[in-house]
C-alpha positions as CSV (number, residue, x, y, z in Angstrom):
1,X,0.0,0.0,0.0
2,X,1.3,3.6,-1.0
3,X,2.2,5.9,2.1
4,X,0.4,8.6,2.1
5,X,1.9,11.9,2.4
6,X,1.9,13.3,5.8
7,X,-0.2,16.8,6.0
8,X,0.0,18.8,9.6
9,X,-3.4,21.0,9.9
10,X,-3.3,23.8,12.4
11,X,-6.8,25.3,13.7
12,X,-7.4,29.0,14.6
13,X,-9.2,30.7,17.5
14,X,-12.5,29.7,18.7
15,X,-11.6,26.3,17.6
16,X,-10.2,23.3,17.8
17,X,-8.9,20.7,16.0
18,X,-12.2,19.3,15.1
19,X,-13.2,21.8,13.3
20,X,-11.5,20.1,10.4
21,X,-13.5,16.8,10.9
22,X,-16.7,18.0,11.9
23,X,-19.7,17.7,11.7
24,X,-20.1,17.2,8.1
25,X,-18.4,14.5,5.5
26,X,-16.8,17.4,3.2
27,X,-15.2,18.9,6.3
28,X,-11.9,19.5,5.2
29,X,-10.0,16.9,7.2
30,X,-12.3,14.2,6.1
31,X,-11.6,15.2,2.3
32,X,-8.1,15.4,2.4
33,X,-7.8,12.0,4.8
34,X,-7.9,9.5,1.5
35,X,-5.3,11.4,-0.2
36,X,-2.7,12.6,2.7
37,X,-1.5,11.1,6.5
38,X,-3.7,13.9,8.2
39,X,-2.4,15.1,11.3
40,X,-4.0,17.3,13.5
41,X,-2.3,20.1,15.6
42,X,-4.1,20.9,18.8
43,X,-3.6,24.6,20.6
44,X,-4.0,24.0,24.4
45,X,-4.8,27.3,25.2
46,X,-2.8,27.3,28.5
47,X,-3.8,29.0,31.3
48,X,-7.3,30.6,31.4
49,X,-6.5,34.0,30.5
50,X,-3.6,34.2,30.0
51,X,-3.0,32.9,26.8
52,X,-2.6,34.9,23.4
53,X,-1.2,34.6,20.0
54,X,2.7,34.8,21.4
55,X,1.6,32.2,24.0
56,X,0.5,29.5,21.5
57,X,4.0,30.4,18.9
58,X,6.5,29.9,21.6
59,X,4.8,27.3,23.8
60,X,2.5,25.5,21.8
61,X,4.0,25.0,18.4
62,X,7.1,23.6,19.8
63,X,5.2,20.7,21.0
64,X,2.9,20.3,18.1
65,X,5.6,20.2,15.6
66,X,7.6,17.8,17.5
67,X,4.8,15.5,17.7
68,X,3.9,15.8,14.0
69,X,7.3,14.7,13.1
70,X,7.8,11.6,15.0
71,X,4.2,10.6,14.3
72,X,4.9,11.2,10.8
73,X,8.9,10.0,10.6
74,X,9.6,13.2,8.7
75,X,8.9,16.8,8.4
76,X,5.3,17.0,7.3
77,X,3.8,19.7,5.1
78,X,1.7,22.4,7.3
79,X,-2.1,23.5,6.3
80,X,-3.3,26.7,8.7
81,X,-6.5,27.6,8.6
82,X,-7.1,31.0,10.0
83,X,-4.8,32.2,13.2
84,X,-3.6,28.9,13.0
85,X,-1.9,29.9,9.2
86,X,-0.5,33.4,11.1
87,X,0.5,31.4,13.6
88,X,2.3,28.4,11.1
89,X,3.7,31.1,8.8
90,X,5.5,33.0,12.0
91,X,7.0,29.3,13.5
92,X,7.7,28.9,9.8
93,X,10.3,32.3,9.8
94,X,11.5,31.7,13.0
95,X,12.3,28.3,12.5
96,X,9.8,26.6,14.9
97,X,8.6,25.0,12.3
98,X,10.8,23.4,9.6
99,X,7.8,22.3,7.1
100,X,8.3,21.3,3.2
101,X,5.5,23.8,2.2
102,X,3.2,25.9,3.3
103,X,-0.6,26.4,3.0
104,X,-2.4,29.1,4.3
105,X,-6.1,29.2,4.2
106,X,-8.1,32.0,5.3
107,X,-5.4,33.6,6.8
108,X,-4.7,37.3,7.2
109,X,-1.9,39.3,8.0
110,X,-3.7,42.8,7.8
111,X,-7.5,43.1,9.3
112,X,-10.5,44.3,7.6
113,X,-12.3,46.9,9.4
114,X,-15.8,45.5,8.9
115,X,-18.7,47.7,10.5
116,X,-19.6,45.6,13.6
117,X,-16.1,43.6,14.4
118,X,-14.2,46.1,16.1
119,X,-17.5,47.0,18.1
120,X,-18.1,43.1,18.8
121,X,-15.0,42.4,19.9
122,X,-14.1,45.6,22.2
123,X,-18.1,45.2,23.6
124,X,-17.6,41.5,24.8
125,X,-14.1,42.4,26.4
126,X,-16.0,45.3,28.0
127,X,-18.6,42.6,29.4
128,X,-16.5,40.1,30.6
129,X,-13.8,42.0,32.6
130,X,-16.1,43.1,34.8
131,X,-17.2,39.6,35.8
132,X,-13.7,38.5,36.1
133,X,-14.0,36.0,33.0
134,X,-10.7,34.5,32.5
135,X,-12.6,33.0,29.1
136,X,-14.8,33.6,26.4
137,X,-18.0,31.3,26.6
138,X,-18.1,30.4,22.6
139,X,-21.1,28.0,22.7
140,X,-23.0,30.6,24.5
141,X,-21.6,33.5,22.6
142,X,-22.6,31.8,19.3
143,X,-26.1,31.1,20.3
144,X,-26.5,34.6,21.1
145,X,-25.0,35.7,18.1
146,X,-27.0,33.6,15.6
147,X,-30.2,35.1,16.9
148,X,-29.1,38.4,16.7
149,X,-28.0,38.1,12.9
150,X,-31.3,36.3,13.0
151,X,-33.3,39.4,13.9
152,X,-34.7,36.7,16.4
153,X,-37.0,34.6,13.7
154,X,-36.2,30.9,13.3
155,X,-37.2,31.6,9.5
156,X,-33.8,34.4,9.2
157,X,-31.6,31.5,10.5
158,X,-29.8,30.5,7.0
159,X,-27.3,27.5,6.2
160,X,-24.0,30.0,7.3
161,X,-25.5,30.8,10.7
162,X,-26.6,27.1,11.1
163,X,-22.8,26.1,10.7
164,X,-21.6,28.4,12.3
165,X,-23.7,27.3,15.3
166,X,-23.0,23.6,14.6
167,X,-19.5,24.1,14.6
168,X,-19.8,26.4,17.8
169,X,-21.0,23.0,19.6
170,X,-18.7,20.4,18.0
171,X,-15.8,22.1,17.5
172,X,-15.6,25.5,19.5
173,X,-13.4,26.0,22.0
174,X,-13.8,28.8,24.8
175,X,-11.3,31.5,24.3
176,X,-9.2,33.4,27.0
177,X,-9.6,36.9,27.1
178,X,-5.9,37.5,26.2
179,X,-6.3,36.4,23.0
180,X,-9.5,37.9,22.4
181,X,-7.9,41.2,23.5
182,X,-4.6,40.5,20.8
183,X,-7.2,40.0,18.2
184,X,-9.3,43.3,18.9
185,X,-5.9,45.7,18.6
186,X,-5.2,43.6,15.6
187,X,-8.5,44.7,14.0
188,X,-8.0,48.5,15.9
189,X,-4.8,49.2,14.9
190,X,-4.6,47.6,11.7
191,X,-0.9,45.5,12.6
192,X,-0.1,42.4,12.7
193,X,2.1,42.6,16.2
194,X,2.9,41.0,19.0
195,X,1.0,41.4,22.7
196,X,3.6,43.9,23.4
197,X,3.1,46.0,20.2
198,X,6.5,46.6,19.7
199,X,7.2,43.4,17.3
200,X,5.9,43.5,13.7
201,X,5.2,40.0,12.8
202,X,4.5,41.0,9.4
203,X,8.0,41.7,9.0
204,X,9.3,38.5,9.8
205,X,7.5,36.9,6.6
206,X,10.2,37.8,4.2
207,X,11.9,34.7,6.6
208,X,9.7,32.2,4.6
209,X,11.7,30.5,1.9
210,X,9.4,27.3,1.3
211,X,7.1,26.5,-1.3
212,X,3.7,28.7,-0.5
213,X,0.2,28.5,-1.1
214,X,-2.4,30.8,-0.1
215,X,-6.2,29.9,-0.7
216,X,-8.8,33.1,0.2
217,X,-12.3,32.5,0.0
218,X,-14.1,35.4,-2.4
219,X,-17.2,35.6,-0.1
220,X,-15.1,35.5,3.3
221,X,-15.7,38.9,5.1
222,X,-12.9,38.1,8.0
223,X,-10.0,36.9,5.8
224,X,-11.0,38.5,2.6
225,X,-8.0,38.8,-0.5
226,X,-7.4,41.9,0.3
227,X,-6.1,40.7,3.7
228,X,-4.7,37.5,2.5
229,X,-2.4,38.9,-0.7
230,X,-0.2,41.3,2.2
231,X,1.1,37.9,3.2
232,X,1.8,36.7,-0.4
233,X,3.7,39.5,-1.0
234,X,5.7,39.3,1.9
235,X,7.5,35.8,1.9
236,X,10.2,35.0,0.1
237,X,8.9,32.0,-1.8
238,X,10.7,31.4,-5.0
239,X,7.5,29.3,-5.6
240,X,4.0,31.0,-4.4
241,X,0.6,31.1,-5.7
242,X,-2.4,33.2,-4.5
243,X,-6.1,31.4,-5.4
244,X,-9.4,32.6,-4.5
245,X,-11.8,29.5,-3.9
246,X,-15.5,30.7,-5.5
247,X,-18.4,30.9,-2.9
248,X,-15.7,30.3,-0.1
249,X,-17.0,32.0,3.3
250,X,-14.6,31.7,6.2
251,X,-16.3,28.6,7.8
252,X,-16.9,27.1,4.5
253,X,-13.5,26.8,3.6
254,X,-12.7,24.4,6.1
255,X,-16.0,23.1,7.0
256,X,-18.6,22.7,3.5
257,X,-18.7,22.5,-0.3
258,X,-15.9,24.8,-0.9
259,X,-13.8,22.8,1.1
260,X,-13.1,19.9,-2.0
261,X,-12.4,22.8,-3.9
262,X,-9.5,23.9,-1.3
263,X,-8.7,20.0,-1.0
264,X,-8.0,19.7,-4.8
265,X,-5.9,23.1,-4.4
266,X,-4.1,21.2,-2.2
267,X,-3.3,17.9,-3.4
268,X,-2.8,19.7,-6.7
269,X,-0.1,22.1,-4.7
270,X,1.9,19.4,-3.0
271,X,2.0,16.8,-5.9
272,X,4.2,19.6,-7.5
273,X,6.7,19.2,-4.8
């Protein structure tokens, strides 16, 4: 029997690494599993809040990427979807991560300003602090959130809120308010820095040397092209490519129909190595 390729998927915030397996067959996991070894990275989100971006590259991706590689025998290849693709591109230039290419779904390295995200995020860090939440209740949040796109009628409650709330339950992970916090100056100041502010992680990318692909969905309003191609440009790939996936939201891209399309991207991708 042929070996299968080994493939090291890395989850962003609010999830975990199940977002890539459920709850539905074309979850992206499940679509890649007959053509790669899928290995899935898991961020422990440390202590409750405590734990931001800079927490999960220097604690956590040490451990994942040491796991990956003896469970695989080898250096796998490394999809991040999301944060986890900031956070895989960054242990990528700093030599964290030694991968043999590089996918990047849904990932930004500048943030959109969208209407109500900046507002979410700073009103639910306004709300918890004063109740001394060290975490971000995501199944809770999500419920709240779907009826308020909703407008409160059942009827409003269309296929994206639906997996956004199944995922929510299967694979959401409560979120500690530092990270939450690193995310909201992110989106407010428009850099892609470290807690500090001081460190430009942007910068770094030019570090990146291996074979890069970056996938953006053209209906995804947190991780749209125009937030994506910054990122493209930066590395130092000798080979890149830069593809927008039709009808890709930000949850579909890893989690519904326009996930074969990013798993044919893929296999496409590395079969070129």
């Amino acid at each position: 029997m042929r070996e299968l390729p080994p493939l090291l998927l890395l989850h962003g915030i609010c999830s975990r690494e199940t977002v890539f397996t459920r709850p539905r067959p074309m979850a992206l996991g499940n679509v890649l599993a007959s053509r790669f070894r899928v290995l899935l990275g898991r961020l422990r989100f440390g202590r409750p809040g405590c734990w931001n971006f800079d927490s999960h590259l220097n604690k956590d991706l040490p451990v994942i990427w040491a796991e990956a590689c003896a469970a695989a025998g080898k250096p796998p290849a490394v999809l991040g979807y999301s944060m986890g693709g900031m956070l895989a591109l960054i242990a990528q230039a700093r030599g964290i991560f030694k991968a043999t290419s590089l996918i990047l779904l849904a990932t930004p390295v500048v943030f959109q300003r969208v209407p109500f995200y900046p507002l979410l995020m700073r009103t639910v860090l306004n709300f918890v602090g004063p109740l001394g939440l060290r975490r971000i209740p995501i199944r809770f949040a999500a419920r709240l959130l779907v009826w308020f796109f909703a407008g409160g009628h059942p009827s409003r409650i269309d296929s994206g809120l639906r997996l956004f709330h199944a995922l929510a339950r299967t694979a959401g992970v409560d979120v500690p308010v530092a990270t939450l916090a690193q995310a909201a100056a992110w989106v407010e100041l428009g850099r892609f820095v470290d807690g500090s502010g001081k460190n430009d992680y942007l910068g770094e990318l030019k570090k990146v040397t291996v074979p890069a692909l970056f996938l953006a969905g053209s209906c995804d309003r947190i991780a749209p092209l125009s937030s994506v191609k910054p990122g493209f440009d930066s590395v130092s790939s000798t080979k890149r490519e830069l593809v927008e996936i039709p009808a890709g939201t930000h949850l579909s891209l890893a989690n519904g129909f326009p996930a074969v399309a990013v798993a044919r991207r893929v296999s496409e991708w590395l079969a070129q190595d």
